[in-house]
C-alpha positions as CSV (number, residue, x, y, z in Angstrom):
1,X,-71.7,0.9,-45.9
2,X,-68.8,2.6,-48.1
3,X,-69.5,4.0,-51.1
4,X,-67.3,2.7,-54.1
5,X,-65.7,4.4,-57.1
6,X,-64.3,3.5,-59.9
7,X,-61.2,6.5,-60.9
8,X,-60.7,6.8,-64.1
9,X,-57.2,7.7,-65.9
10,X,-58.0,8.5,-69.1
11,X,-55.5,7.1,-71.9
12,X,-52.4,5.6,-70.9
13,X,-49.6,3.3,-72.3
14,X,-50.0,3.1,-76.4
15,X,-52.8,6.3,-76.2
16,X,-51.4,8.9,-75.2
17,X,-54.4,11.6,-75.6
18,X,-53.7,15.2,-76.3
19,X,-50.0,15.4,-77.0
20,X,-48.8,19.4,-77.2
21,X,-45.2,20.6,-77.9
22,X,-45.3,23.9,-76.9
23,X,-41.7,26.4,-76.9
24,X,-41.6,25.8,-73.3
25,X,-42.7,22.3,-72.7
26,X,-44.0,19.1,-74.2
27,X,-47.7,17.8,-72.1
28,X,-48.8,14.3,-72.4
29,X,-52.3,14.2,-71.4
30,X,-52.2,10.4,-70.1
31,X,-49.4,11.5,-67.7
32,X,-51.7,14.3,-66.5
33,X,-54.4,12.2,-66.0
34,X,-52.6,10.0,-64.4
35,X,-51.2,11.8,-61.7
36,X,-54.6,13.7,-60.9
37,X,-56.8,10.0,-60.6
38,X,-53.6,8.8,-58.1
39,X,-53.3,11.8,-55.7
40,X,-57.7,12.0,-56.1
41,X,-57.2,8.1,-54.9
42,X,-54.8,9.0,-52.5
43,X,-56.8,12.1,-51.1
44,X,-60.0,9.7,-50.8
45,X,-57.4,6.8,-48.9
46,X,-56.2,9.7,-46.1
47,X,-59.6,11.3,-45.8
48,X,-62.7,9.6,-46.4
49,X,-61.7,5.7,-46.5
50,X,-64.2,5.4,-43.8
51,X,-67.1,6.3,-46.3
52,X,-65.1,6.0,-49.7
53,X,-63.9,2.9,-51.5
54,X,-61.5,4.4,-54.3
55,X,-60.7,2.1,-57.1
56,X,-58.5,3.3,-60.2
57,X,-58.4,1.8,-64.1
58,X,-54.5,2.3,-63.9
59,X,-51.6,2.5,-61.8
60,X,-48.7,2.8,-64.3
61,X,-48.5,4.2,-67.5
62,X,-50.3,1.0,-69.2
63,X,-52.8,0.7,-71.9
64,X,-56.5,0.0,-71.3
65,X,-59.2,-0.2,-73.1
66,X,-62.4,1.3,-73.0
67,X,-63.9,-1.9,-73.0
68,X,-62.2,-3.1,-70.0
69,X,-62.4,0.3,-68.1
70,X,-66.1,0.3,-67.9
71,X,-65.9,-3.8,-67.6
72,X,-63.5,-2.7,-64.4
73,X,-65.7,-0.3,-63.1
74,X,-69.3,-2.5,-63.8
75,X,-67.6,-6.1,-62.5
76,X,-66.4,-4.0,-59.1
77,X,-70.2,-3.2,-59.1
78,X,-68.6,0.9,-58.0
79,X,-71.3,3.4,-57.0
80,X,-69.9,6.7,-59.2
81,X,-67.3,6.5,-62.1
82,X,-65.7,9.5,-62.8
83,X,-63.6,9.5,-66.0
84,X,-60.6,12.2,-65.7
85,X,-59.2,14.0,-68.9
86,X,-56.9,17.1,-70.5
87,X,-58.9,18.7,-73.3
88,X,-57.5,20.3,-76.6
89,X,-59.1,23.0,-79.4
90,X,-58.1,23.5,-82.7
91,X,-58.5,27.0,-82.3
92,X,-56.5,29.0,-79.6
93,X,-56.4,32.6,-78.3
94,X,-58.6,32.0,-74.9
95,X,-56.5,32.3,-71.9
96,X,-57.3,31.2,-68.8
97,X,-58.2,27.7,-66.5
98,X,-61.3,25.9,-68.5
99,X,-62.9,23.3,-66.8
100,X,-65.5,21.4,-68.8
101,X,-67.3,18.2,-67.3
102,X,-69.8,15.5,-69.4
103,X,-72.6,13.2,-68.0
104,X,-74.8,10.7,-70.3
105,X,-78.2,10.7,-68.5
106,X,-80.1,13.5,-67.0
107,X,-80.8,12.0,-64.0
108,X,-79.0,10.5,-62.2
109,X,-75.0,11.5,-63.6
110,X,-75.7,15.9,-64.3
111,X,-75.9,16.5,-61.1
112,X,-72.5,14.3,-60.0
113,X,-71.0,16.3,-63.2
114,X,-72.1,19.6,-61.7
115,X,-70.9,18.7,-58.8
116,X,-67.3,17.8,-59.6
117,X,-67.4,20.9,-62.2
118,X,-68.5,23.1,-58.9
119,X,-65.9,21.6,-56.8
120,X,-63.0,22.2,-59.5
121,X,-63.8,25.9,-60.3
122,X,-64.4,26.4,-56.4
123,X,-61.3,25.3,-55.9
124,X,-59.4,27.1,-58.7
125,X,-61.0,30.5,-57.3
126,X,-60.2,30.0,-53.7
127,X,-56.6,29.3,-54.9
128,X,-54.2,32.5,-54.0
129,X,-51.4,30.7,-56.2
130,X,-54.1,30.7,-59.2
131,X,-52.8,33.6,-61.5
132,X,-54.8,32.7,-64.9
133,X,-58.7,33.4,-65.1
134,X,-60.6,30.6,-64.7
135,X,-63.3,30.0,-67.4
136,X,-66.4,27.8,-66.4
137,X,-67.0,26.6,-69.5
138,X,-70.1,23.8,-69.1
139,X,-72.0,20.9,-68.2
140,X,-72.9,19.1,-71.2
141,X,-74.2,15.7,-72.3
142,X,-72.3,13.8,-74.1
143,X,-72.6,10.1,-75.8
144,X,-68.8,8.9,-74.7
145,X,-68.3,5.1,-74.3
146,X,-66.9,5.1,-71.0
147,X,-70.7,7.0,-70.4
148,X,-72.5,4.8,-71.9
149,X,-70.6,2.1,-71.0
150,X,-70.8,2.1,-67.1
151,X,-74.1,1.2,-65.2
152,X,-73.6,3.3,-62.6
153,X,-73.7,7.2,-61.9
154,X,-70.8,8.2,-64.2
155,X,-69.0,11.7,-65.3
156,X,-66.3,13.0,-67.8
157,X,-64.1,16.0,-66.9
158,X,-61.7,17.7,-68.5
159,X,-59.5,19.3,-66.3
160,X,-58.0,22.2,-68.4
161,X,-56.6,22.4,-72.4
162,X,-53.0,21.7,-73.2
163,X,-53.1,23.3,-76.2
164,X,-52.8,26.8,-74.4
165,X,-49.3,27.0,-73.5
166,X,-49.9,28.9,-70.3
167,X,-52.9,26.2,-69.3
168,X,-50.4,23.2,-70.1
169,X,-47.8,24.7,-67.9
170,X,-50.3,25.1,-64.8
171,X,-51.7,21.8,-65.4
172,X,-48.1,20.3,-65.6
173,X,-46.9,21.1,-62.1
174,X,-47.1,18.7,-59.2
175,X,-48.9,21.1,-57.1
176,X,-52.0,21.9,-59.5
177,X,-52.1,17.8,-60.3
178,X,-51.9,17.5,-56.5
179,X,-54.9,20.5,-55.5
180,X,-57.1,19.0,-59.0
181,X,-57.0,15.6,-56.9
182,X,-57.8,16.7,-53.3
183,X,-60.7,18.5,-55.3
184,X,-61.9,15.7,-57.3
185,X,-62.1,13.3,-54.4
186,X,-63.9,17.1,-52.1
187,X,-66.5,16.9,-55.0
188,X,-67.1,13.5,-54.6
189,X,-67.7,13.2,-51.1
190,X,-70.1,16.1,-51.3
191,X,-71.8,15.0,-53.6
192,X,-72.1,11.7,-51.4
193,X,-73.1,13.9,-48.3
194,X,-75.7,16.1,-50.1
């Protein structure tokens, strides 16, 4: 029996999440998200269809609310829901890739969170093309609604923060949405096969 999961794109359409202008380029975290949850669907689709059942809360740049995404995730009756995000700080001046990742309950969504958080800072350290220090920042709890919202195993991560010029520049290529994805969907299936 395939597992199934429930991808989520966090923002879209009418929120658009962390917005930073930056001398060099403007990053719209719905667009970021975005792109990660489709090539993490895609990745899943070419790899492990045969024990993975990806699902996504958006295709397109629409709007959904959280009500709906978790009512998405919880009517599909997924496995795992894993909620994907950009992060922002008031206060700048670290430099580097920080990953941070959110579960509600101790057992059983921390260790899907360290998982995924594992996976992603794996990843980013194995990467030759990877030119920033990463910074694995931490597993935390957290009381979000799409956490609290979902009945299954369910995880937050934020991929990186926008508001560090260098950090929104990686994050906005194709190829770092692209390898974020294809890790995403390796964390996943580990975690599945542990």
């Amino acid at each position: 029996m395939r597992t199934k999961i429930m991808l989520d794109a966090g923002h879209g359409g009418k929120a658009s999440g962390t917005v930073h202008q930056h001398p060099t380029i403007k990053v719209v975290e719905k667009e970021i998200n975005l792109k990660i949850a489709l090539y993490a669907r895609r990745y899943i689709k070419q790899n492990f269809l045969d024990t993975i059942t990806p699902y996504i809360t958006r295709l397109h740049d629409d709007t959904v609310s959280l009500r709906r995404r978790c009512e998405m995730a919880n009517l599909k009756d997924v496995q795992l829901f894993l909620s994907i995000h950009c992060n922002s700080r008031p206060q700048r001046g670290k430099h580097g890739v920080e990953i941070e990742t959110f579960y509600q309950l101790e057992v059983p969504d921390k260790p899907f969170a360290l998982r995924i958080q594992d996976t992603l800072v794996e990843g980013l350290r194995e990467s030759v093309w990877v030119e920033t220090p990463i910074i694995y920042r931490r597993v935390a709890e957290a009381n979000f609604y799409v956490l609290r919202n979902t009945f299954m195993t369910s995880a937050l991560v934020e991929c990186g923060f926008l508001c560090d010029e260098e950090e929104a520049l990686f994050l906005s290529k194709e190829r770092t949405q692209r390898q974020y994805g294809k890790w995403i969907a390796k964390g996943i299936y580990s975690f599945l096969n542990d």
